[in-house]
PASEBA-1860 file (N, C-alpha, C; in nm, 3 decimals):
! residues 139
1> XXXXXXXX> 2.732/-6.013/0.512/2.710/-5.877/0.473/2.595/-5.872/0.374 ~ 2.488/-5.766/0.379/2.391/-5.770/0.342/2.426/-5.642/0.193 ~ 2.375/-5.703/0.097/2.407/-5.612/-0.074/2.282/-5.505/-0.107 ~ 2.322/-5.424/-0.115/2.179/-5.326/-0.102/2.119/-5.359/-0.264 ~ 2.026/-5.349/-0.313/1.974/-5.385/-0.444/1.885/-5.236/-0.427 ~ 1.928/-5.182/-0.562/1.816/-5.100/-0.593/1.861/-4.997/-0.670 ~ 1.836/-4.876/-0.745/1.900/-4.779/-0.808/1.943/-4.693/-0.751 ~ 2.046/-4.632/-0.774/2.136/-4.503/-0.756/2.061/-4.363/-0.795
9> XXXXXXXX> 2.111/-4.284/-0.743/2.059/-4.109/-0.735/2.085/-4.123/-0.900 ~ 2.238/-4.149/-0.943/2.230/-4.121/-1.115/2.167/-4.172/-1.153 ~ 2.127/-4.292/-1.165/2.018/-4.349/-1.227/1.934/-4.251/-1.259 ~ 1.871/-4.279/-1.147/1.733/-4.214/-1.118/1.745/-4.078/-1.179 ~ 1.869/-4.011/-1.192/1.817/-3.840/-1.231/1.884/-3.884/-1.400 ~ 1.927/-3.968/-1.424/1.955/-4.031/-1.571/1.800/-4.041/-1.661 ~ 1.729/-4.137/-1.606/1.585/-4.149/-1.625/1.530/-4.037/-1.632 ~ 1.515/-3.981/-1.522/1.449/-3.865/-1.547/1.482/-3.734/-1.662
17> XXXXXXXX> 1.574/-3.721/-1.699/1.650/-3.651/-1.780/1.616/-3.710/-1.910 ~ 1.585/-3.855/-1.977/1.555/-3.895/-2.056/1.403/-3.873/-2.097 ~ 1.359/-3.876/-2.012/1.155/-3.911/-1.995/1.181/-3.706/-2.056 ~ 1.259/-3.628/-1.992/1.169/-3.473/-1.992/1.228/-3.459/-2.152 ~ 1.312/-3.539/-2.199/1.351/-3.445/-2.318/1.227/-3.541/-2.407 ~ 1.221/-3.698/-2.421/1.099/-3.703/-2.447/0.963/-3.610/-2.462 ~ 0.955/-3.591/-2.354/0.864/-3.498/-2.354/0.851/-3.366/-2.393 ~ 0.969/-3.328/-2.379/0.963/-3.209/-2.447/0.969/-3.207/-2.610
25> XXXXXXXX> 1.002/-3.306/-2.695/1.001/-3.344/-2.829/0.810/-3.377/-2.800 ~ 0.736/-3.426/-2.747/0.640/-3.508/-2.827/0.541/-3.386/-2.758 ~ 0.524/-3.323/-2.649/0.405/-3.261/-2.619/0.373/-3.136/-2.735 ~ 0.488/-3.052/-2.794/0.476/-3.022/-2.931/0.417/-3.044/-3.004 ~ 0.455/-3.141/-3.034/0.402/-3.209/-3.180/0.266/-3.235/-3.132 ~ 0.240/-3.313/-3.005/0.075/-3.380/-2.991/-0.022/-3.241/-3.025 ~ 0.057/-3.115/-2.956/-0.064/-2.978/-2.933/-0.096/-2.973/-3.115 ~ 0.038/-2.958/-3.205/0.007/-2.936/-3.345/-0.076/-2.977/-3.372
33> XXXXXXXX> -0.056/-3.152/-3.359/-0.193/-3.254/-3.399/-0.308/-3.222/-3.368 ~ -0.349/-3.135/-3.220/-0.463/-3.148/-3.223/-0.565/-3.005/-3.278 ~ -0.460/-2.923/-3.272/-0.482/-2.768/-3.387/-0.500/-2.824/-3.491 ~ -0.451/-2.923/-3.547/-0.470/-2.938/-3.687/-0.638/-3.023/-3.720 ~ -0.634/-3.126/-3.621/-0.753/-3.204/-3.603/-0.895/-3.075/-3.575 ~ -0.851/-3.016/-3.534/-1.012/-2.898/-3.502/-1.027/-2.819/-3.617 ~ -0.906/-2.780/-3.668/-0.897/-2.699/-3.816/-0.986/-2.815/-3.934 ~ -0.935/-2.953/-3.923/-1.021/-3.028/-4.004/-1.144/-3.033/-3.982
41> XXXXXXXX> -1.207/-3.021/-3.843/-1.347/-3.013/-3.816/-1.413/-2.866/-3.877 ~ -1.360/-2.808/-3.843/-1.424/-2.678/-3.874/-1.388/-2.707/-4.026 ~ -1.324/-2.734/-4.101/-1.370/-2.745/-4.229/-1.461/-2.834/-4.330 ~ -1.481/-2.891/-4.216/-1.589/-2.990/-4.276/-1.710/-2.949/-4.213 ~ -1.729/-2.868/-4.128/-1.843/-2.850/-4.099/-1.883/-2.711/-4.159 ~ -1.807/-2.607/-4.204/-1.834/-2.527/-4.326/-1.857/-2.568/-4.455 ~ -1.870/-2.729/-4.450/-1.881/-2.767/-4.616/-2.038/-2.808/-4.585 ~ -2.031/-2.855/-4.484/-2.186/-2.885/-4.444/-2.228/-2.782/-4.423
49> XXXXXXXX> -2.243/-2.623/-4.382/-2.307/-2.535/-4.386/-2.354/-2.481/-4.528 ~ -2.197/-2.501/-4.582/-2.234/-2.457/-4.727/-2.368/-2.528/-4.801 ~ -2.348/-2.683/-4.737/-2.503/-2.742/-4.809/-2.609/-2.690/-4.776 ~ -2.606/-2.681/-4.677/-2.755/-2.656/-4.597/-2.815/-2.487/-4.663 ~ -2.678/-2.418/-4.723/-2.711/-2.268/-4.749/-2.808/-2.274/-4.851 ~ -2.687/-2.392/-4.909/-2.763/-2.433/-5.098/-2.903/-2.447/-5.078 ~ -2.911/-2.573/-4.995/-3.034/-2.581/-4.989/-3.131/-2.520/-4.970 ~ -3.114/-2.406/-4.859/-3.190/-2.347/-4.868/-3.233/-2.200/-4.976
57> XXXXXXXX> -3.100/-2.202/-5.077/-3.103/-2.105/-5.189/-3.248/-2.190/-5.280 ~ -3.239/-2.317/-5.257/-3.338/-2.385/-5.383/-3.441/-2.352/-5.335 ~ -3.450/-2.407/-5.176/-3.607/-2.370/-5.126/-3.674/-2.220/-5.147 ~ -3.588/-2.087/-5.173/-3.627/-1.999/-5.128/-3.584/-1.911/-5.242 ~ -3.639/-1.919/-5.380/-3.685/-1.876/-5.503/-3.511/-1.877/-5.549 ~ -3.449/-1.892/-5.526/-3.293/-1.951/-5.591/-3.221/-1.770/-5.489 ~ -3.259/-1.735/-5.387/-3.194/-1.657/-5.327/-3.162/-1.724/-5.194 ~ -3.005/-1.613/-5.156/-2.970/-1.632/-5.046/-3.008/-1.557/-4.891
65> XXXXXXXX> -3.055/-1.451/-4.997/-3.159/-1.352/-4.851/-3.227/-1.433/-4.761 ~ -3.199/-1.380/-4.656/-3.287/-1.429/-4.519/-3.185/-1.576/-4.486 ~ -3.094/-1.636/-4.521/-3.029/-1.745/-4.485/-2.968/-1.730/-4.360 ~ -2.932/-1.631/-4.348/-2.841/-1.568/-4.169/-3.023/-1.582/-4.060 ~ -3.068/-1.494/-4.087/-3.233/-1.507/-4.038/-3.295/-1.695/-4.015 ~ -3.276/-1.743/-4.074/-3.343/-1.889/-4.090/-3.258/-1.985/-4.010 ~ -3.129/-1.960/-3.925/-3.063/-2.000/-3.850/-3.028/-2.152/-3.930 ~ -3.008/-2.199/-4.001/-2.927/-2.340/-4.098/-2.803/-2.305/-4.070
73> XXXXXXXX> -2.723/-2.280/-4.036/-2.593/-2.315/-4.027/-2.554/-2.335/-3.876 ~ -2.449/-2.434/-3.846/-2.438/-2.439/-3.716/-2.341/-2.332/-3.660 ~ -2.386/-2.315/-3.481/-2.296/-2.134/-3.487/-2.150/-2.169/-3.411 ~ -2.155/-2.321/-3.385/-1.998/-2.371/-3.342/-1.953/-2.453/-3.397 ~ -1.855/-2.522/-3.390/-1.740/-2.650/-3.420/-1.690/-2.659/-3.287 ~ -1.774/-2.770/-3.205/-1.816/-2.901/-3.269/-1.969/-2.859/-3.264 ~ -2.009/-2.883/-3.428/-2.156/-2.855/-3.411/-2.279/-2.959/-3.301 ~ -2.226/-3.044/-3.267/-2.303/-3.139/-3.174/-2.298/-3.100/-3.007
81> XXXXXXXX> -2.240/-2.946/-2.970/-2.245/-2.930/-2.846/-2.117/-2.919/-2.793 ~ -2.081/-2.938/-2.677/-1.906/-2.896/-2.615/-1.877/-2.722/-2.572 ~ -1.770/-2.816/-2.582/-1.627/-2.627/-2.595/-1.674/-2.646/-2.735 ~ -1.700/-2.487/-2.743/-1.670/-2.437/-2.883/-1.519/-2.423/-2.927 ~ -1.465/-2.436/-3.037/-1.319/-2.417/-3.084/-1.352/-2.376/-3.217 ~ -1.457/-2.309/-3.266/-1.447/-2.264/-3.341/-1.610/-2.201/-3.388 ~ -1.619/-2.056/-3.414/-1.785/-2.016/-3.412/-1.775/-2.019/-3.595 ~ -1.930/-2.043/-3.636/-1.927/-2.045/-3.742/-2.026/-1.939/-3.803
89> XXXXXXXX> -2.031/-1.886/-3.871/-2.133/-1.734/-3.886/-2.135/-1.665/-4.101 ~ -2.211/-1.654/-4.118/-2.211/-1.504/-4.238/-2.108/-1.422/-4.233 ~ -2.032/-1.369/-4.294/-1.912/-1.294/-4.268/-2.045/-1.137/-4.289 ~ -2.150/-1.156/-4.357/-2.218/-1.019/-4.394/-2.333/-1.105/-4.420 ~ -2.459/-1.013/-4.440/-2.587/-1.071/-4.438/-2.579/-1.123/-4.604 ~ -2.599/-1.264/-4.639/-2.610/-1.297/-4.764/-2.712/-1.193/-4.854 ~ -2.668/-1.214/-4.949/-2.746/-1.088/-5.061/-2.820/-1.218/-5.157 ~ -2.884/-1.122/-5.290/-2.964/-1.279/-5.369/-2.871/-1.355/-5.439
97> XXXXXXXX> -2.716/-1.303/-5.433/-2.635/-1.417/-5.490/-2.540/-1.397/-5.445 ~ -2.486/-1.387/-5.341/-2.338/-1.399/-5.260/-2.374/-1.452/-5.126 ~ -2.245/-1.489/-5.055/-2.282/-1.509/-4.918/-2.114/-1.596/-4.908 ~ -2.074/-1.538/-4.795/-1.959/-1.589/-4.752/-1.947/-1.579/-4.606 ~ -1.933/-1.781/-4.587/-1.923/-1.813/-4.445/-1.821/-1.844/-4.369 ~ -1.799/-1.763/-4.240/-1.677/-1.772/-4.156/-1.659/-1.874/-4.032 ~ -1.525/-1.957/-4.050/-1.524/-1.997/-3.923/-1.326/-1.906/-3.825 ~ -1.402/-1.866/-3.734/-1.316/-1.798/-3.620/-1.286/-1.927/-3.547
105> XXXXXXXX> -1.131/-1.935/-3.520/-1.089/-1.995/-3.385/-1.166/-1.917/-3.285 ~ -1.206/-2.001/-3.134/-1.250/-1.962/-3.004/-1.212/-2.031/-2.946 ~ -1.204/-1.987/-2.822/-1.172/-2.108/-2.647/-1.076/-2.137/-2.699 ~ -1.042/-2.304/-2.710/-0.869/-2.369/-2.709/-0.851/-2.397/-2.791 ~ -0.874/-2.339/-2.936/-0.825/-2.316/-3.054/-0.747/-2.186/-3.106 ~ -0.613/-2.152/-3.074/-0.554/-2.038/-3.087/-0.570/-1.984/-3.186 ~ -0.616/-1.819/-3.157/-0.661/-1.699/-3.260/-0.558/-1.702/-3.359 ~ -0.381/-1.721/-3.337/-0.294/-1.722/-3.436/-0.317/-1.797/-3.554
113> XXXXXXXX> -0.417/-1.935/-3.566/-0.449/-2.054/-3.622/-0.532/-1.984/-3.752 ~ -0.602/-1.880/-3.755/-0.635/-1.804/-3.896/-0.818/-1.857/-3.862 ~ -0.896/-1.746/-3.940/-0.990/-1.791/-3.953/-1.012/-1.916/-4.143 ~ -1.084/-1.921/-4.157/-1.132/-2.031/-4.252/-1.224/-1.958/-4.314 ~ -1.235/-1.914/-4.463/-1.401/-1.877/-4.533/-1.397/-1.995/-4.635 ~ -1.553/-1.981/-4.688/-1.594/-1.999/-4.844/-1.664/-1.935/-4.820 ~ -1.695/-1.902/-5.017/-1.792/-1.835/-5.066/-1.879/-1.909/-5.165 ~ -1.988/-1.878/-5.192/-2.115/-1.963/-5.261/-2.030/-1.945/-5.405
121> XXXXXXXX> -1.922/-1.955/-5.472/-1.872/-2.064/-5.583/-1.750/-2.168/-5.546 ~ -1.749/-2.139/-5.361/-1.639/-2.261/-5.315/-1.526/-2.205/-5.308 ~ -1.505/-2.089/-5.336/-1.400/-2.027/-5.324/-1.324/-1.998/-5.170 ~ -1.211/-2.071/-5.146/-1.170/-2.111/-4.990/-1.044/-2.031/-5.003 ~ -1.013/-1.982/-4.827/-0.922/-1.932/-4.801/-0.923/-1.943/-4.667 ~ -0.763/-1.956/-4.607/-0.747/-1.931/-4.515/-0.619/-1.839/-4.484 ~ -0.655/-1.781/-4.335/-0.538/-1.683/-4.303/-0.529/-1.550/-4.400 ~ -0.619/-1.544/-4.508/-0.605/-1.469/-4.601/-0.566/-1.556/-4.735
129> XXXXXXXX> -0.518/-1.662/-4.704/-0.440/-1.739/-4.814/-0.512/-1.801/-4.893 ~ -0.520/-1.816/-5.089/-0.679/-1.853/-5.110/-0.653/-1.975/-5.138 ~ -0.655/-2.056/-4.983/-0.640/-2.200/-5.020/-0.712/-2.270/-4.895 ~ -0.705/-2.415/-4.848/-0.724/-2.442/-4.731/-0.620/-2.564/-4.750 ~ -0.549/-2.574/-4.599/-0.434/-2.638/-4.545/-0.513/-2.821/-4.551 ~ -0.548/-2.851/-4.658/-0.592/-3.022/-4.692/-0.492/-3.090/-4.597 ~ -0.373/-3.051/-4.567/-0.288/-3.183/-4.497/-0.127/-3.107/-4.459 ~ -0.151/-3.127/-4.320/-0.019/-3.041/-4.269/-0.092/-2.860/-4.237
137> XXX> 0.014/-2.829/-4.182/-0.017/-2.683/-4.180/-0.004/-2.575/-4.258 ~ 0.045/-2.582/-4.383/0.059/-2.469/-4.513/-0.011/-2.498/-4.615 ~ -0.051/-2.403/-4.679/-0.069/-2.466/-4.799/-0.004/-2.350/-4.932
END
């Protein structure tokens, strides 16, 4: 008599039942991670805009006029090209001593995720909140 070798229907829908709740715990969490990872880009690349503003406040008699005009800031995240996930812009045309720069979620960075400012004394906020989320999602 020949012994059949191999797995059973329970098995098999055992396994499977294991793998989806897996999955349903970790695909969560991975999407958070990667909202959170683009939120870090876009904030580092508003710190680099912020330089480039400076800079050009020194070049250009210690004003910020004409900085929106002179195109220095990059107008996405990732500033090197791609999907945009995030545009970066003047919230208003800089004046000779203000200027506050916005980054908007776009494409596959969800609008719920808050936009991001500073303002030329560093003054940060997000969601409205006057902080920025350094680690985790609240701050």
């Amino acid at each position: 008599m020949k012994k059949n070798k191999g797995f059973t229907l329970i098995e098999v829908m055992i396994v499977v039942a294991i793998v989806a709740i897996i999955a349903a715990i970790a695909i969560p969490s991975y999407n958070r991670y990667v909202v959170r990872s683009k939120r870090a880009d876009a904030m580092g690349t508003l710190i680099t805009a912020v330089q480039a503003v400076e800079r050009y406040k020194s070049n250009n008699n210690f004003s910020y006029e004409g900085a929106r005009a002179a195109g220095i800031i990059p107008a996405q995240v990732p500033a090197d090209g791609g999907d945009a996930y995030y545009t970066i812009d003047f919230q208003a045309d800089p004046t000779v001593t203000t200027y506050t720069l916005v980054a908007t979620p776009t494409g596959s960075q969800p609008a719920s995720d808050g936009t991001l400012t500073i303002n030329q004394n560093g003054v940060k906020s997000w969601k409205g909140n006057p902080c920025w989320p350094e680690s985790g999602d609240s701050c």
